[in-house]
N, C-alpha and C positions, 0 to 999 in steps of 0.2 A: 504494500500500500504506500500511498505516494507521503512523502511528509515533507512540507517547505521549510527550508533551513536559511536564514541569514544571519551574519555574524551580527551581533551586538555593537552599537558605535563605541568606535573608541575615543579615551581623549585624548587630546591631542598631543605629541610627545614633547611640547612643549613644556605644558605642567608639570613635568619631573620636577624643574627644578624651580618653581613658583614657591615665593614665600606663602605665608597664610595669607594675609591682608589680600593681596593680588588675585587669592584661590576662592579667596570670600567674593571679592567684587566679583570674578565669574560667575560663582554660584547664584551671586544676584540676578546677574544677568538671566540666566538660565530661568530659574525656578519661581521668580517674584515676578508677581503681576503688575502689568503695568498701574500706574500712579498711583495714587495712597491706600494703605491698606485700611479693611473697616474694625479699628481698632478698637472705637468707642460712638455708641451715639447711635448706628445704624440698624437696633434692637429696638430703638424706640416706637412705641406705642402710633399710629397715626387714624386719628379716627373718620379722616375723610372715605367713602366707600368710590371705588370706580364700577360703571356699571361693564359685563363682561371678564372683573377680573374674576380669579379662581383662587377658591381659600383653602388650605391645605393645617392641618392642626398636627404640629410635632410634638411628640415627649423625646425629653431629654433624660438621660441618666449620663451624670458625670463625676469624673475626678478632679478638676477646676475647682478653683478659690473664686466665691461669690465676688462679685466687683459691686460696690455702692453706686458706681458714676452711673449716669441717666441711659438708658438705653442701652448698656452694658451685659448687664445682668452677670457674665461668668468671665474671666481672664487665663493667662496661662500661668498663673503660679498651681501647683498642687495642694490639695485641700485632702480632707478626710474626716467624715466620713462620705462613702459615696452620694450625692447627691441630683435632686431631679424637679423638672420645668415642664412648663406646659407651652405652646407658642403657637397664636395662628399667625402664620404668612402670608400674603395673597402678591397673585402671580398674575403680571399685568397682560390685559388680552393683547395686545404686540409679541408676546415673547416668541424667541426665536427657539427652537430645539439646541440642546446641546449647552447652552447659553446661561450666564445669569447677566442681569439688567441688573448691574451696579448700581444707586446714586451717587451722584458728585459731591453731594452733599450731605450729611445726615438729616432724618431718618429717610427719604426719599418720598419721589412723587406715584401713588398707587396707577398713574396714568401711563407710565414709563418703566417702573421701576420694580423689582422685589421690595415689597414693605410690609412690616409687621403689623399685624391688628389688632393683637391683645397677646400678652405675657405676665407668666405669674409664677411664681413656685412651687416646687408639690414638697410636702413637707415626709420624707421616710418611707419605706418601700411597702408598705400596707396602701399607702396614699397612692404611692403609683401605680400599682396592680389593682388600683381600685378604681382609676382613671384609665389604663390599660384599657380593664374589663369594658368598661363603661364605652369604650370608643369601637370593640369589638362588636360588642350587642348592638350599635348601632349599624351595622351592616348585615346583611342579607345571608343568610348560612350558604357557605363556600366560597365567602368572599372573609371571614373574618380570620384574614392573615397579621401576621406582624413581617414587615420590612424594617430589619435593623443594620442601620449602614454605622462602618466604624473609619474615620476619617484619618488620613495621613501625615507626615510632617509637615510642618511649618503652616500649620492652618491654624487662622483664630476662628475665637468660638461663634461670629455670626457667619462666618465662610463655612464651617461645618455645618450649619445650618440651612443656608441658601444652597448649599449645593445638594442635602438630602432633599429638598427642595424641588430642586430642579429636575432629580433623575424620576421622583416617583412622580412629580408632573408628567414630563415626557415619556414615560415606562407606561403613565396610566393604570399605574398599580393601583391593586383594590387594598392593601394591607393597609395596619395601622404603621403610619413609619415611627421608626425610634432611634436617634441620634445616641450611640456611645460616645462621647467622646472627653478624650484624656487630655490630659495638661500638655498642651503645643503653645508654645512662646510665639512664634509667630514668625519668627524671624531666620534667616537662612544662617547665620554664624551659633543656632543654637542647636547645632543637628544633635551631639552627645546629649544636652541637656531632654530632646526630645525623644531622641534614643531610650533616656534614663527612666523617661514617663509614662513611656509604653509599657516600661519591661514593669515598673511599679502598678501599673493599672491592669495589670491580669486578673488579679484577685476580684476586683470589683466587676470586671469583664465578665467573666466567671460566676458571681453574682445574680450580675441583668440577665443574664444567658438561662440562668434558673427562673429569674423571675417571670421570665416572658415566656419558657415552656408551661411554667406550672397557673399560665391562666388560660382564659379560656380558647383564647386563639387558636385555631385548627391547624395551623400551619406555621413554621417560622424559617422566613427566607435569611440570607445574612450576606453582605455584599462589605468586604472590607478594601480599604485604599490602600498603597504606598506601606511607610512604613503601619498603616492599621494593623498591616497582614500577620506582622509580627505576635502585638497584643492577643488576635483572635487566634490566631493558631498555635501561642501561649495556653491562650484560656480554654482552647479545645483538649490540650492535653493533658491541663488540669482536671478537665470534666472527666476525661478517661482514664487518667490513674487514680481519682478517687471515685469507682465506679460507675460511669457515668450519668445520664439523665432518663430518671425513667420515662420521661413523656419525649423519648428522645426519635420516634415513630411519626413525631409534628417535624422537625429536621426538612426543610423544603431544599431549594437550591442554595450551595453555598459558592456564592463568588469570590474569586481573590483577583483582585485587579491592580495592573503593575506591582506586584508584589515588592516590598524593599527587603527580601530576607536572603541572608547567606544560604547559597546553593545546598553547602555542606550542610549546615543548620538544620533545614528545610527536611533534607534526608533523612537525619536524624531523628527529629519530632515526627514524621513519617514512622520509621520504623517502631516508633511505641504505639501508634494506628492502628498500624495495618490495614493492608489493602482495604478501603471503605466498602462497606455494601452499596452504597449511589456514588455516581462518579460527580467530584469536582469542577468547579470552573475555574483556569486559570486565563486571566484577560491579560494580555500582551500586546507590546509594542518593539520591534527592533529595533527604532529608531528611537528611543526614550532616552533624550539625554538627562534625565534627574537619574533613571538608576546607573546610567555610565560612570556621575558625578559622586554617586554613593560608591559603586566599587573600587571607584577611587581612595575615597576616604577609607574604606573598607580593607586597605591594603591589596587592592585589587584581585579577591575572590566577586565571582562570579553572584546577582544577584539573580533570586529567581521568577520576577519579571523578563528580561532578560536572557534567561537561559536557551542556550540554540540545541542542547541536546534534548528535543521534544519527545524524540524515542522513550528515553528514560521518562519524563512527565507521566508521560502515556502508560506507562507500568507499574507507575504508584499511583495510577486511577484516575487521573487529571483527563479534561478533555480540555484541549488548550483552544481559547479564540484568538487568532492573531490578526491584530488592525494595523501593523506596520505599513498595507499601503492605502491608508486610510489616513487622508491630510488631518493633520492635526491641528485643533480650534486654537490651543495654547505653544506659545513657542518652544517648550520643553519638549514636547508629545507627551506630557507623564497623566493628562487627565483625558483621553481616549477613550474608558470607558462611560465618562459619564456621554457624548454621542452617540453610542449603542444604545442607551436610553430610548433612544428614536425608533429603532425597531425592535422593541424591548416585546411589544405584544406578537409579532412573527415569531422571537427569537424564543419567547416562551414554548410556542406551538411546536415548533421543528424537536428543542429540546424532548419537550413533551413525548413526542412520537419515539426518541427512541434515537439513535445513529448504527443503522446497522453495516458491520463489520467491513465485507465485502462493496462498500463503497468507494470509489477513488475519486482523489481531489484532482482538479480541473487547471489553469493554470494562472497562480495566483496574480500572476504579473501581466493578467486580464481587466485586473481592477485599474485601468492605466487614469481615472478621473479623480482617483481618491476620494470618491463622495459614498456618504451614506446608500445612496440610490443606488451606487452601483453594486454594493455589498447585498442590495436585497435581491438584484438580478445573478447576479454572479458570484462564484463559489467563495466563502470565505477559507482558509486553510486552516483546517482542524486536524489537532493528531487522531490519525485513523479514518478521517471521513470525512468531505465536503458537507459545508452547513448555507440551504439553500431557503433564505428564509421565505421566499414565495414560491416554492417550487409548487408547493399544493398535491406532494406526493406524502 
């Protein structure tokens, strides 16, 4: 069976010998969004309504230190004990796929912009499995999922927000979504510090992860980012070496998208696994320079985003998506997945059916437009089998 192989970019053999400072402003370059980040203010409450926009209601469970400032709500220092938010956002009828609609300004215009419409806190995890519940029962039986997306490095707390946001906008997911997200400074010179806050927020990872099987949700999807992948695939091996989760049957689709984890690592936490009874998704990109920039740092091991040996993938259960010629929205390429958002309801359906074996993929270097569209006409390169999300076979 065919499998599409490209190497991983490299960096440039320049950087060998780059002091810090010089490797920071790179990493700038790379991995930071253009103009100000929404640091403070952009949580804020706006009670004008737009007609046409779309309101979307998050729970939060975090590792984050409350912030006092206006429209704040949570920062990246670390807190303890774990704690948890309620938030609606509504999502302005212009929105483009793949996209958030910044404002320039805080809290922005609901005519243009992602903007918040009420936030509050939940006070202890009785309170949130009882808001959970409560968001569940609101929905139609076979639709009362939980979508729990877990966010990557250098994200602040409203970026992790807008962007669970954006995907179960565009995905048009029925679940309830639910934001994990750990103490991320915000900032690209704090990769260790964010490093540090992963590896500390397993436990309470771990936690949410109980809490939201053990309600009523029939289903629980789990889509984790960058270095998220770390955290979840931490807190997945804590669930299995202290016996895991009885209501572990609810387990829907588990995504790992650009993963930030050492290849070797990855292996490792794998073989206390074991081959899973449902196959994985690993979401990739060959062209992603933030994980290039990490195996850098990394002392140049291989991340498994990244990884070209898709063979092996495929043999600890992974079915890999690869968007490498899929133009990417951000100049990194490191957020890729969230644009699969877009055909999130095909890619449900194909998945659904199954990938059977004796499939061959097609040739990847067919996608010559790099757009969404062409991915839904033409094969995308899966380990073991094209994924044709309009085939209608």
């Amino acid at each position: 069976m065919k499998v599409f192989v490209q190497s991983a970019p490299a960096l440039p053999k320049a950087t060998a010998g780059l002091g810090l400072a010089p490797l920071l402003i790179m990493i700038s370059l790379v991995l930071s969004a253009c103009g100000s980040r929404p640091e403070t203010g952009f949580l804020a409450p706006v009670s004008q309504s737009e007609p046409g926009a779309t309101a979307h209601t998050i729970l939060v469970a975090t590792t984050r230190q409350r912030d006092a400032r206006p429209g704040t709500l949570f920062n990246g220092e670390r807190a303890t004990p774990l704690d948890f938010a309620r938030i609606a956002v509504s999502v302005p009828p212009g929105h483009k796929a793949g996209e958030i609609s910044w404002a320039s300004t805080a809290p922005g215009d609901p005519k243009t912009n992602f903007v918040v419409r009420d936030a509050s806190y939940i006070d202890g995890d009785r309170a949130f499995v009882t808001e959970l519940n409560a968001q569940l029962a609101a929905r139609p039986k076979g639709q009362r999922n939980v979508f729990l997306f877990v966010h990557g490095y250098n994200t602040m707390f409203a970026e992790g927000v807008y962007r669970l946001t954006q995907v179960i906008h565009d995905a048009k997911a029925p679940g309830v979504p639910v934001l994990f997200t750990w103490a991320s400074r915000g900032q690209v010179s704090q990769y260790i510090y964010d490093n540090n806050s992963a590896t500390a927020a397993r436990d309470d990872l771990e936690r949410t992860l109980r809490l939201a099987f053990a309600s009523q949700a029939e289903q629980v999807t789990i889509l984790a980012h960058s270095m998220g992948n770390w955290v979840t695939v931490e807190a997945l091996r804590q669930v299995k070496i202290s016996g895991g989760i009885r209501q572990v049957s609810k387990l829907g689709a588990l995504f790992l998208a650009a993963p930030d984890i050492d290849i070797d690592v990855f292996k490792s936490q794998m073989r206390r696994f074991g081959k899973p009874a449902k196959p994985f998704f690993i979401v990739l990109s060959k062209d992603d320079k933030a994980l290039g920039l990490s195996s850098f740092l990394g002392g140049g091991q291989g991340r498994l985003g990244s990884d070209v040996n898709t063979a092996e993938l495929a043999s600890l259960g992974a079915v890999v998506i690869d968007m490498t010629d899929v133009k990417g929205l951000d100049s990194s390429n490191h957020a890729k997945f969230a644009q699969l958002a877009a055909i999130a309801p095909q890619l449900r359906s194909v998945l659904a059916r199954g990938i059977a074996p004796d499939e061959r993929a097609g040739n990847a270097g067919e996608v010559a437009s790099g757009s969404l569209e062409a991915l839904v006409k033409l094969p995308i390169a899966i380990i073991g089998a094209p994924l044709r999300a309009l085939s209608g076979r």
